[in-house]
C-alpha positions in Angstrom: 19.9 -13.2 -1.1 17.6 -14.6 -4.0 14.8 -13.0 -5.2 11.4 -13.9 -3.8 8.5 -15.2 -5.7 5.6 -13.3 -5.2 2.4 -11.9 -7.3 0.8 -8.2 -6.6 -2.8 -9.3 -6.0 -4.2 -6.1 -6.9 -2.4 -5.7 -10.4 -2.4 -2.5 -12.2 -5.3 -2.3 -14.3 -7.1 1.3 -14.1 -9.7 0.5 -11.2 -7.0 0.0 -9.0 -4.6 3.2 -10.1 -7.2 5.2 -9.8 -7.7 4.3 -5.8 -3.6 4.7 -5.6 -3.9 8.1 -6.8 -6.2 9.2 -4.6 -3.4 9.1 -1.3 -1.5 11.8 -0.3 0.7 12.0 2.8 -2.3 13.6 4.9 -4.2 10.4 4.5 -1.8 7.7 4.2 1.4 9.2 5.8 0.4 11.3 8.7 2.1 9.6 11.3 5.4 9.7 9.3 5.3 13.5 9.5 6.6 14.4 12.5 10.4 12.8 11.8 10.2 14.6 8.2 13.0 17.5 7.3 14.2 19.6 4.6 17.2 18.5 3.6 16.8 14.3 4.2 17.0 11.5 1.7 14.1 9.6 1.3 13.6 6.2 -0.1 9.7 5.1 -1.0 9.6 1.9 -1.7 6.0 0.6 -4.0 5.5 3.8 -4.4 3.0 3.2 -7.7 1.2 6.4 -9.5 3.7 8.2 -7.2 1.3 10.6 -5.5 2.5 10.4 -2.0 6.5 10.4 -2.8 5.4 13.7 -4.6 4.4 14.9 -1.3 7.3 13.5 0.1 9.9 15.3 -2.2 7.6 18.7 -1.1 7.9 18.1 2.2 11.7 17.5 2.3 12.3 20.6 -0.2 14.7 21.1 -3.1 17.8 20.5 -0.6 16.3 17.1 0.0 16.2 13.9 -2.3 13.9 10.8 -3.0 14.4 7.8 -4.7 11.1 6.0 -5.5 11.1 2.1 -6.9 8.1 0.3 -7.7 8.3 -3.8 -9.4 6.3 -2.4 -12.2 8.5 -0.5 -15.1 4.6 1.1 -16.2 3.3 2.6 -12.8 6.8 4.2 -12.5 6.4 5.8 -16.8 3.0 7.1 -14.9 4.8 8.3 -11.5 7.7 9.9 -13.0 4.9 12.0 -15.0 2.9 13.3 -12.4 6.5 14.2 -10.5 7.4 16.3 -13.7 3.7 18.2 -13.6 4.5 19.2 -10.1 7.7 20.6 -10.9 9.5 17.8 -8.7 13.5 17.9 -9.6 14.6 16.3 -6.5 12.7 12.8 -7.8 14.0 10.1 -9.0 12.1 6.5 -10.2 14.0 3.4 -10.2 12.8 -0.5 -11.0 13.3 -2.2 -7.7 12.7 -5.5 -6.0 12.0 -4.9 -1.7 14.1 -8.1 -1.1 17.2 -7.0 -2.6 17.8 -2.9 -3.1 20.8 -1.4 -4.8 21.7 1.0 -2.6 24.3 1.3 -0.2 24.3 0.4 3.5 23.0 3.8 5.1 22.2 5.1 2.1 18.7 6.8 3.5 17.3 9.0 6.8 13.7 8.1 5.9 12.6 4.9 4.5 8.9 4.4 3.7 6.6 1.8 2.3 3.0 1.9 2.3 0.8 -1.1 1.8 4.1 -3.3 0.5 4.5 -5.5 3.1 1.0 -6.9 2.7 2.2 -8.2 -0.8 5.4 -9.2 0.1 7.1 -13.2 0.1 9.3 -12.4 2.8 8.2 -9.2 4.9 10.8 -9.8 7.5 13.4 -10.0 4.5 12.7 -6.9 3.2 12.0 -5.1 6.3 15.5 -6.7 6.8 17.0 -4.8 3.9 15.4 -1.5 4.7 16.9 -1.5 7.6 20.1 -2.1 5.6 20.1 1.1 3.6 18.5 3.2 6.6 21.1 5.8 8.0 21.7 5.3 11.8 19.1 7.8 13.6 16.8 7.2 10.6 13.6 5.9 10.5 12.1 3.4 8.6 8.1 3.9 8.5 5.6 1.3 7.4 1.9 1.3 6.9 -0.2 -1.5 5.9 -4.1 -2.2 6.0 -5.7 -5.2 8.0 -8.5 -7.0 6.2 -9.7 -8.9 8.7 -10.7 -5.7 11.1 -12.2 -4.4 8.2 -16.2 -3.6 9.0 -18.9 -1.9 7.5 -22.5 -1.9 7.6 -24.9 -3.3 6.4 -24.3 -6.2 6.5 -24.5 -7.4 3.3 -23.5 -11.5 2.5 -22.2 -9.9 -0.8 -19.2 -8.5 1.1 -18.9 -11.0 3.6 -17.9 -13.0 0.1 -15.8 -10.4 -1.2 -13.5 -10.0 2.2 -13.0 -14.3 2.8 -12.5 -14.2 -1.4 -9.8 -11.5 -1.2 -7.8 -12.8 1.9 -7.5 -16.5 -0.2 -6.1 -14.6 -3.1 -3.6 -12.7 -1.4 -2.8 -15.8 0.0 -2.2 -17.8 -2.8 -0.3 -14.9 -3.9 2.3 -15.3 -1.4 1.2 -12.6 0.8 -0.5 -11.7 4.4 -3.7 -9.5 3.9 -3.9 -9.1 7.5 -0.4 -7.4 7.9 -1.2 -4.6 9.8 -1.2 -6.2 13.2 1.7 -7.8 12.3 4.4 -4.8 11.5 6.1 -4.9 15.3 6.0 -8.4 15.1 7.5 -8.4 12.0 10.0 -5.4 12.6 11.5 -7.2 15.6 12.4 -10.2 14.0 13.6 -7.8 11.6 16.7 -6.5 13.9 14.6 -3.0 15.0 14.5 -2.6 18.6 12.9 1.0 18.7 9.4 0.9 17.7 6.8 2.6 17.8 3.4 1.4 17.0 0.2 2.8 16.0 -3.2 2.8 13.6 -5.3 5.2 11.8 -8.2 4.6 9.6 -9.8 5.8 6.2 -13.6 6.0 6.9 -16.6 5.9 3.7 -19.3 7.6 5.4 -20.5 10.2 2.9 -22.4 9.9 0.0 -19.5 11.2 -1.9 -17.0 9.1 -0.6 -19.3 5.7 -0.6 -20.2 6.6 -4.1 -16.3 6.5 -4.9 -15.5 3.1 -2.5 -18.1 1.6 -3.7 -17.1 2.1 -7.5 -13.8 1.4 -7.1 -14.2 -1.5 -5.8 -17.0 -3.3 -7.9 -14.8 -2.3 -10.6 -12.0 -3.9 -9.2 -13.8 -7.0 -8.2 -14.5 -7.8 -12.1 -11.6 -6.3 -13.8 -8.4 -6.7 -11.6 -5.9 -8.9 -11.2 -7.8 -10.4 -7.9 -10.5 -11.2 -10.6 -8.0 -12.7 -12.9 -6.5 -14.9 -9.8 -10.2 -15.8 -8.6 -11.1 -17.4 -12.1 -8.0 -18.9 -12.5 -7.7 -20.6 -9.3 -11.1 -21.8 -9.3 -12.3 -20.0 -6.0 -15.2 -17.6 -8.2 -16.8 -17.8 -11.2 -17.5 -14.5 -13.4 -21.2 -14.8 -12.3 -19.8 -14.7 -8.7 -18.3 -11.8 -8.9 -20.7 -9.7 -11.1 -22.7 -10.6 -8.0 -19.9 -9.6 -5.0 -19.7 -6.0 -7.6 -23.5 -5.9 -7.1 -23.2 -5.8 -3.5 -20.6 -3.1 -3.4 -23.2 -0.9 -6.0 -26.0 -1.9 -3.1 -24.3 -0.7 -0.6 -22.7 2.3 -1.8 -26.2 3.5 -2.5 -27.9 2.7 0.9 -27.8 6.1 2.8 -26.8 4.4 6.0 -23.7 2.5 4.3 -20.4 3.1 6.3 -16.9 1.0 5.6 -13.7 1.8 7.8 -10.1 0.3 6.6 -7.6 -0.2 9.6 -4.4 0.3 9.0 -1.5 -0.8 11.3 1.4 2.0 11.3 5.0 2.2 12.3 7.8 3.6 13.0 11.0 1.9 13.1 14.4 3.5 14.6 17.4 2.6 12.9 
């Protein structure tokens, strides 16, 4: 199997950490909770700042053990970190490509991925290989967002811009920003036959949490690698998206704003 070419559209830069950090398994994970026990071996797969495989390596207790890989060697510096502040021994971080894992053939109970197969070349491929290192019994569990059912109001052209800019990027990156409606379909072709299916949302409805959404992502819309790729590839200019950034300020401070992020969820029986 050779390696896939493919580009992470949201990079690294601080803007975009900081959002990863903010995810735990109670906001990102919840529907993976039910099949988690003490005792299992966990593989996270992208798991970046590493906040939600800390809760992961809780939640399956010192008996248990999690392997975390991530493409990026500096997210994982970062992830190992925060696992070492929490007192985590049963963590380890490991440079790893999706389309071809080094671990053996049952390796895993629980395999997880969250918001990786959006990014991916080949998400059948890797979903493929997870399935590979997935114990029989096991699960492998898969959440991803869908940017086209994103909505928010009001309805500002500003965003509009921002959403159709985004979805060419990640396409021109080699991905599918629209993935989350795609997991089953994606998961049969796969090999899985026992799925099961479902979404859950993250709502910005507060002035708190627009305040923070909103921030995040004006940042990120002038100093991430989606900005970088936008330039580059001639879809925006930089006075394009100061103004898209603009918009996200506007609406973040307009006491009626509200955004909701779907995400399509699954579970995958090995």
């Amino acid at each position: 199997m050779s390696e896939q070419r493919h580009a992470y559209t949201h990079g690294h830069q601080e803007s975009v950490l900081r959002s990863h950090r903010s995810r735990t398994v109670a906001d990102s994970a919840a529907y993976l909770l039910p099949e988690l026990r003490a005792g299992q071996r966990v593989l996270d797969l992208g798991c970046g700042p590493g906040t939600i495989t800390a809760d992961l390596a809780r939640l399956v207790g010192p008996a248990g053990r999690v392997v975390a890989v991530d493409r990026e060697p500096q997210v994982l510096v970062e992830a190992a970190a925060y696992a070492a502040e929490q007192g985590l021994g049963n963590v380890t971080f490991e440079t790893a490509d999706g389309h071809r894992l080094p671990y053996a053939d049952g390796e895993f109970d629980v395999v997880h991925a969250h918001q990786v197969l959006q990014h991916v070349a080949d998400p059948v491929a890797v979903l493929r290989e997870l399935r590979r290192v997935t114990a029989p019994g096991g699960v492998v569990a898969v959440r991803d967002a869908d940017y086209a059912a994103m909505t928010w109001y009001p309805e500002l052209p500003e965003l509009d811009e921002w959403l159709a800019l985004y979805r060419r990027i990640a396409r021109v990156n080699g991905g599918e920003p629209d993935a989350g409606r795609r997991l089953a379909a994606w998961a049969r072709e796969a090999g899985f036959t026992e799925l099961t299916a479902s979404s859950a949302t993250w709502t910005f409805a507060t002035p708190e949490r627009r305040e923070w959404w909103g921030a995040v992502w004006a940042e990120r819309t002038v100093g991430s690698a989606t900005a970088a790729t936008a330039v580059a590839q001639g879809f925006a200019d930089r006075g394009d998206l100061d103004r898209i950034a603009e918009g996200w300020r506007r609406w973040a401070a307009d006491p009626d704003g509200w955004f909701a992020v779907l995400h399509g969820e699954l579970l995958a029986r090995r």
